[in-house]
N, C-alpha and C positions, 0 to 999 in steps of 0.2 A: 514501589517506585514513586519518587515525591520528585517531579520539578525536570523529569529527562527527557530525553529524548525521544519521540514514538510517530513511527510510520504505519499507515495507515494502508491497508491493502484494500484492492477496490471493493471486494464484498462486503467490507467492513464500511464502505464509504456508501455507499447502496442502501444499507442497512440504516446505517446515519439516517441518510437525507430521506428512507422511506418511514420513519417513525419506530423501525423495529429493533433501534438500538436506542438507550439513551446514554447522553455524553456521560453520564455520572456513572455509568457500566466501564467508560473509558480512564485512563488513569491520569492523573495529570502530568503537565510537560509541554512539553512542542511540539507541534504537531506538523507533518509534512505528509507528500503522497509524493509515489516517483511518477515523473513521465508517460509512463506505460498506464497509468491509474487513471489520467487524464485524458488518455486517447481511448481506452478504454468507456469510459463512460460517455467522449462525445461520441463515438462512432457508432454503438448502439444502434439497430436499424430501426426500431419501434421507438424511440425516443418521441416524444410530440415534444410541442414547442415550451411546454409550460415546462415539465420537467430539465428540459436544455437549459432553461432559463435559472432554475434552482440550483443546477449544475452549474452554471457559469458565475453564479452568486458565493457559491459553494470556494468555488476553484480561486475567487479574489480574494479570499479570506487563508489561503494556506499554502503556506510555501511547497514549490514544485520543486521538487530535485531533476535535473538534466541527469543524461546519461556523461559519463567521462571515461579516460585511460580505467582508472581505478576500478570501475563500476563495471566496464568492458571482461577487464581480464576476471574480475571476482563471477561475474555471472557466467562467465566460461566456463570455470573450476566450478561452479554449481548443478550446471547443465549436463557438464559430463561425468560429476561424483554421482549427480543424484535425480541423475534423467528426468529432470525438469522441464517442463515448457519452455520454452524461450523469456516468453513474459513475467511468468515465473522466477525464472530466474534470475533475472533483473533486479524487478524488482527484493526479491532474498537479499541480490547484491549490492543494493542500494541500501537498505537494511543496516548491513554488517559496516559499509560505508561511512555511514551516519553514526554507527554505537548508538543505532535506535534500538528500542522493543519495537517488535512487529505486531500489529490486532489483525487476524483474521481467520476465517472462519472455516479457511482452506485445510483443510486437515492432513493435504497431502505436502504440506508447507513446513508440518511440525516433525518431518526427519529431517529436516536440515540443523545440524546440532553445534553448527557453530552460531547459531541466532535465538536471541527469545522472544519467544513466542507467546499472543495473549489471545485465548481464546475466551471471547465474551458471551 
């Protein structure tokens, strides 16, 4: 993939900003996270202030996808094809949404076959 589109799942974002992925593992393109990736990481209950901070530096650097109609009904039909998490499925939906690749390390992510998936 040269120059497309790619969402970024939270574990895959964790990974990022903890040192245990490097971007050159990632492919090139656009990068975005959905909504849920971002609540996700500030909500954390152990988070200290230094890493919120990384995280906040992180988040002005890459476009957020909102949730919409579109992104609604698609994570519905995710949730109940493929008994997905809620969040999960969102984000999938956001995914398909976008004609992004997906990177994450979620493994229970890569039945969902109308998506591609990168697992790094």
């Amino acid at each position: 993939m040269n120059g497309g589109k790619v969402l970024l799942d939270t574990n895959a974002v964790l990974y990022l900003l903890g040192g245990k992925l490097e971007t050159s593992a990632l492919p090139a393109g656009k990068f975005f996270i959905s909504f849920i990736t971002e609540l996700e990481l500030l909500s954390y209950p152990l988070l200290t202030q230094s890493d919120e901070r990384v995280i906040k530096e992180f988040l002005k650097e890459i476009d957020i996808i909102n949730i919409n109609p579109e992104i609604k009904k698609l994570a519905i039909s995710f949730r109940k094809g493929y008994g997905l998490k809620l969040p999960d499925a969102i984000v999938c939906a956001t995914s398909l949404f976008l004609e992004a690749s997906l990177v994450t390390r979620d493994k229970n992510l890569t039945k969902v076959k109308e998506l591609t998936i990168l697992v790094p």
